[in-house]
C-alpha positions as CSV (number, residue, x, y, z in Angstrom):
1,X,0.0,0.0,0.0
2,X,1.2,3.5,-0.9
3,X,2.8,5.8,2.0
4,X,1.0,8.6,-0.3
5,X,-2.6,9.4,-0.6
6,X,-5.0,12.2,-1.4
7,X,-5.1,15.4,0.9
8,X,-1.4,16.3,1.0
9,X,0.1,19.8,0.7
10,X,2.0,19.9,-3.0
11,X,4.1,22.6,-4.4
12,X,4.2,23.0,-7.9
13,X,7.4,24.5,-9.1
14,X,6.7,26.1,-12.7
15,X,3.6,28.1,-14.3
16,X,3.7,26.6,-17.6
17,X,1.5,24.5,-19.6
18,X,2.2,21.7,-17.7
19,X,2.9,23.1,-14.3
20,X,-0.7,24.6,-14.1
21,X,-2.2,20.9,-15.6
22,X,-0.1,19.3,-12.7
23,X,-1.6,21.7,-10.3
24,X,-5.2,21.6,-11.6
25,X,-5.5,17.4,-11.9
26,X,-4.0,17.7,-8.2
27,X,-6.3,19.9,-6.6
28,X,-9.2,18.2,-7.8
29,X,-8.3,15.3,-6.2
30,X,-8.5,16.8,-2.9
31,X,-4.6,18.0,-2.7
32,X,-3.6,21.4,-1.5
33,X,-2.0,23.1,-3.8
34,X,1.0,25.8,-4.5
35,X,2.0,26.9,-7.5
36,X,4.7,29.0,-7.6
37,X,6.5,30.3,-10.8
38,X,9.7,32.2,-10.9
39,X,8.2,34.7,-13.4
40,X,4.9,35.0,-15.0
41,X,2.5,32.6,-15.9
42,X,2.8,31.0,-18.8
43,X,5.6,33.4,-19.9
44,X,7.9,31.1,-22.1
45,X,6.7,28.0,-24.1
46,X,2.9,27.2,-23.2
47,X,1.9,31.2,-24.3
48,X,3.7,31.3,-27.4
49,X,2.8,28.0,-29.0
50,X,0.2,27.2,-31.8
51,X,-1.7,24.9,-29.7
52,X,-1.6,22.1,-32.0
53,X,-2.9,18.8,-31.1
54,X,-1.2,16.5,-34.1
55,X,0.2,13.2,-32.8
56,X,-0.1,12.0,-36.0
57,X,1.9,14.5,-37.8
58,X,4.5,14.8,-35.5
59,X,5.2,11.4,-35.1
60,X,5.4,10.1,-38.1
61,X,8.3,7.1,-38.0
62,X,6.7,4.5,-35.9
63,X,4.1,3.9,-32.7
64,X,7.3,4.6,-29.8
65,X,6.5,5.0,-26.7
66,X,6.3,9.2,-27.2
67,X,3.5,8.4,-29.8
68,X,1.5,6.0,-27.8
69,X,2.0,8.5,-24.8
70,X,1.1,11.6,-27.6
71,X,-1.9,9.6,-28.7
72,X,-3.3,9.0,-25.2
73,X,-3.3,12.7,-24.1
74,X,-4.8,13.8,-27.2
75,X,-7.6,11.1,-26.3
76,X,-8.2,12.8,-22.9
77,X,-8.4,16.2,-24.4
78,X,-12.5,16.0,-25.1
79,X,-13.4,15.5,-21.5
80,X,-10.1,17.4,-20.1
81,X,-11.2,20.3,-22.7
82,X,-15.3,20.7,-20.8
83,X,-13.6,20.5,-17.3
84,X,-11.4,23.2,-17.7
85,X,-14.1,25.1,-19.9
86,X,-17.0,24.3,-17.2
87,X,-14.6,25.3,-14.2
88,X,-13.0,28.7,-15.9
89,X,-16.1,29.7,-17.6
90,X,-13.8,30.7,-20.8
91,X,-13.8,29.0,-24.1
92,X,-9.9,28.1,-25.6
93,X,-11.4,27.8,-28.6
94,X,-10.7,24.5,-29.5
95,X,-11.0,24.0,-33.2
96,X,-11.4,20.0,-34.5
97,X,-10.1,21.0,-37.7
98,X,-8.5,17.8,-39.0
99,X,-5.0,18.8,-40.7
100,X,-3.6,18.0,-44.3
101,X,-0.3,16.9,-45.1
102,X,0.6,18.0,-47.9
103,X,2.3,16.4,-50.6
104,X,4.6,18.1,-53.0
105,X,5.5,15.3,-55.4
106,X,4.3,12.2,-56.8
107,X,7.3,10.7,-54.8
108,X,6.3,11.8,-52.0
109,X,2.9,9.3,-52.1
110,X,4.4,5.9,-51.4
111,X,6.3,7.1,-48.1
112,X,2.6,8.6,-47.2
113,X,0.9,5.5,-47.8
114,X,3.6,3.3,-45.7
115,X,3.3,5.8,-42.8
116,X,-0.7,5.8,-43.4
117,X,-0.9,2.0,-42.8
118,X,0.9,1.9,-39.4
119,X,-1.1,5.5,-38.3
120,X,-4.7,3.5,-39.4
121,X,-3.6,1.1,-37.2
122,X,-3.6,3.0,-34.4
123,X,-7.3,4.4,-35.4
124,X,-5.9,7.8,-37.2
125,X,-8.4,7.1,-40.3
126,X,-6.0,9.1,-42.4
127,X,-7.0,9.3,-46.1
128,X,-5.2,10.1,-48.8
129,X,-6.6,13.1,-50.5
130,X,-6.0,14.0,-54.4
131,X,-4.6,17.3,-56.1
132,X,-8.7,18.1,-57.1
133,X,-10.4,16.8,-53.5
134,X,-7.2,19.4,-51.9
135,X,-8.6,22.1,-54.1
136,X,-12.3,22.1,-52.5
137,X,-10.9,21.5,-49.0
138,X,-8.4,24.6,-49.3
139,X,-8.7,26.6,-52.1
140,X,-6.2,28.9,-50.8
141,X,-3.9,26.8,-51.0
142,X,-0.8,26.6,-54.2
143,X,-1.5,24.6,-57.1
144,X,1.7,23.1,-56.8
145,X,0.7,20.2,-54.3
146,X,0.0,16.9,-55.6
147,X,-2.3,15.6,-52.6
148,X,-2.3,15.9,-48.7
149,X,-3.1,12.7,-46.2
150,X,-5.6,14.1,-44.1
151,X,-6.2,13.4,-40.4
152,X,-9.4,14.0,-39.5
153,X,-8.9,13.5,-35.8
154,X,-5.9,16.2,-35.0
155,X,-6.7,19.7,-33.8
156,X,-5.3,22.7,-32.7
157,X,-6.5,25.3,-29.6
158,X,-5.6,29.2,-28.7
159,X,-2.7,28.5,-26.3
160,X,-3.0,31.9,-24.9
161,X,-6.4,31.2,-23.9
162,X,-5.6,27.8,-22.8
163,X,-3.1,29.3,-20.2
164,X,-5.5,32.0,-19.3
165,X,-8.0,29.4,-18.5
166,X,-6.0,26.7,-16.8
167,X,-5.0,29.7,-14.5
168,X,-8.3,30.7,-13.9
169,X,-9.8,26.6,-13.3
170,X,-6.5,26.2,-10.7
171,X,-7.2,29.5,-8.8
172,X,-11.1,28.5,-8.8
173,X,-10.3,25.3,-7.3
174,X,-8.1,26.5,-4.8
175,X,-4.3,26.7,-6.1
176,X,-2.4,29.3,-4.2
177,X,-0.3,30.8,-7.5
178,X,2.6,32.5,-6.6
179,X,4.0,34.5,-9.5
180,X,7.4,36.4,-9.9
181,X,8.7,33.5,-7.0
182,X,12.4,33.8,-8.1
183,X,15.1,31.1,-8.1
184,X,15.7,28.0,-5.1
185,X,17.8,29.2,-2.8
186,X,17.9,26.0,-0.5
187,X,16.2,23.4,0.3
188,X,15.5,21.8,3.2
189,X,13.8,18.3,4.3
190,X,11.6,18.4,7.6
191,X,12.5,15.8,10.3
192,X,8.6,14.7,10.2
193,X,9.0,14.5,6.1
194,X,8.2,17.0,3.3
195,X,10.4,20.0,2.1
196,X,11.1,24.0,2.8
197,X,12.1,25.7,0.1
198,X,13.1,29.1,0.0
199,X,12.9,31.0,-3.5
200,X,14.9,34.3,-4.0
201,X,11.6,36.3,-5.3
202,X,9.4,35.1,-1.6
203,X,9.3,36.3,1.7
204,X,9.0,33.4,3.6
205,X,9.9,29.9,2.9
206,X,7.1,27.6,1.1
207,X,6.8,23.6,3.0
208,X,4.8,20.8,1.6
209,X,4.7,17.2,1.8
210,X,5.5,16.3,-1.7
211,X,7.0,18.5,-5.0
212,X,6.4,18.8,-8.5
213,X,9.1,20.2,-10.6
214,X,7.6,21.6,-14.2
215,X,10.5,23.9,-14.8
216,X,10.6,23.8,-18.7
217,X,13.6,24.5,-20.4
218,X,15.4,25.9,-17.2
219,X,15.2,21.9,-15.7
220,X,19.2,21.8,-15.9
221,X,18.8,24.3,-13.1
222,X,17.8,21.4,-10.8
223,X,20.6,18.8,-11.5
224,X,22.6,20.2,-8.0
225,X,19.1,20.3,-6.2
226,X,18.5,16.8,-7.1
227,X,21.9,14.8,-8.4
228,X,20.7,14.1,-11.5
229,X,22.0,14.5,-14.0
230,X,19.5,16.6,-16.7
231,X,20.2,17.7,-20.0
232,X,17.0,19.8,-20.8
233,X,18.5,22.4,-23.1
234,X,16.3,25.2,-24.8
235,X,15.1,25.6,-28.6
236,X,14.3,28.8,-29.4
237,X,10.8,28.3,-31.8
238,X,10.0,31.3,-33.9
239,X,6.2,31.8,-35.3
240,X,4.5,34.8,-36.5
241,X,1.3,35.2,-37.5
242,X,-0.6,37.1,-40.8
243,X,-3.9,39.4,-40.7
244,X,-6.6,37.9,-43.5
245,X,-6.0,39.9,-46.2
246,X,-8.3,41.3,-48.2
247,X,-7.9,39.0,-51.2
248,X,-7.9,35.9,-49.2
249,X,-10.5,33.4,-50.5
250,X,-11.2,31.4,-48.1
251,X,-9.7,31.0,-44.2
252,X,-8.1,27.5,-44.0
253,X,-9.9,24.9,-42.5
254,X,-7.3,22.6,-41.5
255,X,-3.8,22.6,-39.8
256,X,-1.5,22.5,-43.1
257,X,1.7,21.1,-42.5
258,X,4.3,21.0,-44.9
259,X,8.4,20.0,-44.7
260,X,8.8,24.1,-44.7
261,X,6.2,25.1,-42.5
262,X,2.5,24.7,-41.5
263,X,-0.3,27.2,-40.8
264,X,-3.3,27.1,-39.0
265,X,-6.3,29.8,-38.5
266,X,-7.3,31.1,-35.7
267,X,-10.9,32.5,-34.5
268,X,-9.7,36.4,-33.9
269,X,-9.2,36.1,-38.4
270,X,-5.1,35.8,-38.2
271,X,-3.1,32.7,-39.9
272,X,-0.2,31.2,-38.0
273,X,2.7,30.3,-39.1
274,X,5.3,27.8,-37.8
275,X,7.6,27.0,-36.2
276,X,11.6,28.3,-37.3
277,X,13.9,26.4,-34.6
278,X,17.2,27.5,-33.5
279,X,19.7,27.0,-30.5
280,X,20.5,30.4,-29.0
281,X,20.8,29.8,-25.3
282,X,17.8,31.3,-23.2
283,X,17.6,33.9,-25.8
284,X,14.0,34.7,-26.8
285,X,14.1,37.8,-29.4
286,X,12.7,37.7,-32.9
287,X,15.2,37.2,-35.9
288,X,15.1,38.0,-39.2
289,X,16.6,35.2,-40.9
290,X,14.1,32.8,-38.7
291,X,11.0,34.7,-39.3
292,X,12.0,34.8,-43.0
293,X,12.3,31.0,-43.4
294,X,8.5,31.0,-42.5
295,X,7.8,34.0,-45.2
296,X,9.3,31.9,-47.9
297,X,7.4,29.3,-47.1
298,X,3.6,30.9,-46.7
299,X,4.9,32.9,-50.2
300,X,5.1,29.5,-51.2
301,X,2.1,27.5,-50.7
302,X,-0.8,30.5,-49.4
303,X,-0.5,32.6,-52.9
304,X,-3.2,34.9,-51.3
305,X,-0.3,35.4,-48.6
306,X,2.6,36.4,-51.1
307,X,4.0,39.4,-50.2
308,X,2.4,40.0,-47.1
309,X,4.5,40.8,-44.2
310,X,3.1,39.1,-41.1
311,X,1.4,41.1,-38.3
312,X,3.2,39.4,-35.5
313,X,5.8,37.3,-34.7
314,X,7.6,36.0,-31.2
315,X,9.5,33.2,-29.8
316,X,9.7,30.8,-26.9
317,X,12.1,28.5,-25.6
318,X,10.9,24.4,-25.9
319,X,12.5,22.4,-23.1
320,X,14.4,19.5,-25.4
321,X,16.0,15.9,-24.5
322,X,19.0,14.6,-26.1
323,X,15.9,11.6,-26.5
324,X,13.3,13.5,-27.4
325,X,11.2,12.1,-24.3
326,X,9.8,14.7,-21.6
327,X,10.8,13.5,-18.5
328,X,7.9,12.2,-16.1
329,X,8.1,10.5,-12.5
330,X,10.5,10.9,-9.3
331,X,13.4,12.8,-9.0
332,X,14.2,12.7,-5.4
333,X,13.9,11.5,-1.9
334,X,11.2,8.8,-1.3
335,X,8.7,9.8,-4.3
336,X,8.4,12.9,-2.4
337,X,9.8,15.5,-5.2
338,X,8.5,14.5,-8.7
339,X,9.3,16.2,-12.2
340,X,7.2,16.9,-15.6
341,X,9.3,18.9,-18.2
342,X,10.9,18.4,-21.5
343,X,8.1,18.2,-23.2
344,X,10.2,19.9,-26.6
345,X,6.9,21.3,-28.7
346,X,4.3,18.7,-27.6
347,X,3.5,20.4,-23.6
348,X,0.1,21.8,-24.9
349,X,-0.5,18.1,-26.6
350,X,0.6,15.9,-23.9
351,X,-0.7,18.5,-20.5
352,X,-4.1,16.3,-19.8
353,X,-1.7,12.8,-19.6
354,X,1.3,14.6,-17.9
355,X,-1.2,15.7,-15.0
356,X,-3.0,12.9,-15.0
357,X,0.1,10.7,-14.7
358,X,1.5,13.4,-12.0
359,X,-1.6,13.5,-9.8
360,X,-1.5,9.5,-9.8
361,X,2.1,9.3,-8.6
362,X,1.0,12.0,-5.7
363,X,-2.4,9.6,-5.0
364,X,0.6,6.4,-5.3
365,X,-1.5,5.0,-8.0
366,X,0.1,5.4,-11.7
367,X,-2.3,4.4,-14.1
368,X,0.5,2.6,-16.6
369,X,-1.6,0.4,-18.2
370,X,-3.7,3.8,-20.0
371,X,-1.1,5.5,-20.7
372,X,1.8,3.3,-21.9
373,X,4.2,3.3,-18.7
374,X,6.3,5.8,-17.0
375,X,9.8,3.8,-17.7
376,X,10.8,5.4,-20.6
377,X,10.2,9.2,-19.3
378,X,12.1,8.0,-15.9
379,X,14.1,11.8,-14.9
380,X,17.0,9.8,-13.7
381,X,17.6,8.1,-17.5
382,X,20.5,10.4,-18.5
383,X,22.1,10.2,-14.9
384,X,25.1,8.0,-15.6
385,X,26.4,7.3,-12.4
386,X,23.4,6.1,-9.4
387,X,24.3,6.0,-5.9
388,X,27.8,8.0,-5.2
389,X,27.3,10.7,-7.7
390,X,23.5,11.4,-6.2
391,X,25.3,11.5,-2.7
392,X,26.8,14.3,-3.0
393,X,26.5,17.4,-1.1
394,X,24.3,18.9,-3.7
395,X,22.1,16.7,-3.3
396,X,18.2,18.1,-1.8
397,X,18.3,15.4,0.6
């Protein structure tokens, strides 16, 4: 029988995407909450993402274990979607828009129809849609492409609004959010168990029984804290967005991915367009030759588009593994301090199963079987060295 069960006191280090998920899914099942986030909610990855829901698309080489995890979160998103709708009382405009890949040459089909047999298998229903069917479905889009395999289950929400309402549901439920907290500064475990921690940006020190570490991109920032060794690094994601102009025919109706780019419209009338990636450290400004990548591209396949300088365009840093896994389960003492971060580009996709998986480690009760397993997300994969290197004096415990 677990030592854990519901009720406990839980701080939640990290206001992202997937901090606040963590923190909702454990409130409402009867924890008390803290979320405390060294700057401002939702500040780095979860606001400036495109809110795409595409397992499909984004997995395309085989069903791993990050797909099968991938497809089970984008499973719980109908019911996860209403409960965060019901309890904020705002819409995140969730949009069940199906997405097209596109095709660009007729050697491109028999890769798409291998990768289409293996998806079907795993209930995709992917079709394989010809240069005239493309036409009616977006007519905005270049004549140049050949076909698209369309997905009709993937979608795509405001990520903005998302945040704004996973704030809103944790506050509502009772999460104590703690914004602007700062750095750790120490950490300290109680004789009678749990954890003080005192952060740089808070007067007094914050003590709960158990810990949940979502800090994104910044996890490496932990590896003292916790003697592990983790190599989250950041990957600075560029997207901008375009007004409808005048002369656009149609707004598209689907995500559109292509190997350059993809686009995918928005309620408020503006077309995003993703994602340029780049390594540049914790920097998060706007450049031109990565916003231009995405120009070429919309010039490219959204004629109506050519020309057109976008309206907008910002950056945020994805948290990446050298194994492209996120990194879900203990990190310290006895299952008291937990971690969820490295989600890369997929936190918005993968938030309902990361706090569901969270909230069952805190209840002692992971529900494996659902959601494929927690052994490949294990934080302590990349530590070489168990045991002696973990005992050292930077260690939490």
């Amino acid at each position: 029988m677990s030592a854990y069960s519901r009720g406990q006191s839980v701080i939640v280090l990290g206001g992202g995407i997937i901090g606040l998920s963590c923190a909702l899914e454990a409130a409402l099942r009867g924890h008390r909450v803290t979320l405390a986030e060294p700057g401002r909610i939702g500040g780095q990855a979860s606001g400036a993402a495109a809110g795409m829901l595409a397992p499909y698309s984004e997995n395309p080489e085989g069903a791993d274990a990050f797909f099968r995890l991938s497809l089970g979160s984008l499973r719980l998103y109908p019911e996860w979607i209403r409960s965060v709708e019901e309890i904020s009382g705002m819409s995140v405009e969730w949009e069940r828009s199906g997405s097209l890949n596109i095709l660009q040459h007729e050697a491109d089909l028999l890769p798409a129809e291998g990768r289409m047999r293996w998806q079907n298998g795993w209930g995709a229903g992917a079709e394989l849609i010809d240069k005239d069917e493309l036409r009616g479905l977006e007519p905005a889009l270049a004549e140049e492409a050949v076909g698209a395999v369309y997905i009709p289950e993937e979608s795509h929400v405001y990520a903005p609004k998302l945040v704004e309402a996973l704030a809103s549901a944790c506050k509502r439920t009772g999460v104590q959010i703690l914004e602007h907290a700062g750095t750790i500064e120490s950490v300290h475990r109680s004789d009678i168990g749990g954890s003080r921690i005192a952060m740089s940006g808070l007067p007094a020190l914050l003590a709960a029984d158990r810990v949940v570490l979502c800090p994104g991109a910044w996890s490496s920032a932990y590896e003292q804290h916790l003697g592990l060794n983790l190599p989250v690094h950041p990957i600075r994601g560029q997207i901008c967005s375009y007004l409808s102009p005048a002369q656009w025919r149609e707004p598209l109706r689907h995500i559109v991915f292509t190997s350059q780019a993809y686009w995918v419209s928005k309620r408020n009338g503006t077309v995003v367009c993703g994602a340029s990636e780049d390594v540049a450290g914790y920097e998060t400004s706007v450049t031109e030759h990565g916003i231009g990548r995405l120009t070429r591209a919309t010039d490219r396949f959204l004629p109506d588009l050519r020309g057109v300088k976008p309206a907008f365009g910002w950056a945020g840093l994805r948290p990446a593994t050298p194994d492209g896994m996120p990194l879900i389960g203990a990190a310290g003492g006895e299952g008291e301090w937990l971690m969820a971060a490295g989600h890369y580009r997929n936190g918005i996709l993968l938030s309902p199963a990361t706090g569901r998986l969270i909230a069952d480690l805190l209840d002692g009760e992971p529900d494996e079987k659902t959601l494929g397993g927690l052994a490949p997300f294990a934080p302590a994969r990349f530590t070489a060295r168990q045991g002696s290197k973990q005992a050292t004096a930077g260690h939490i415990y």
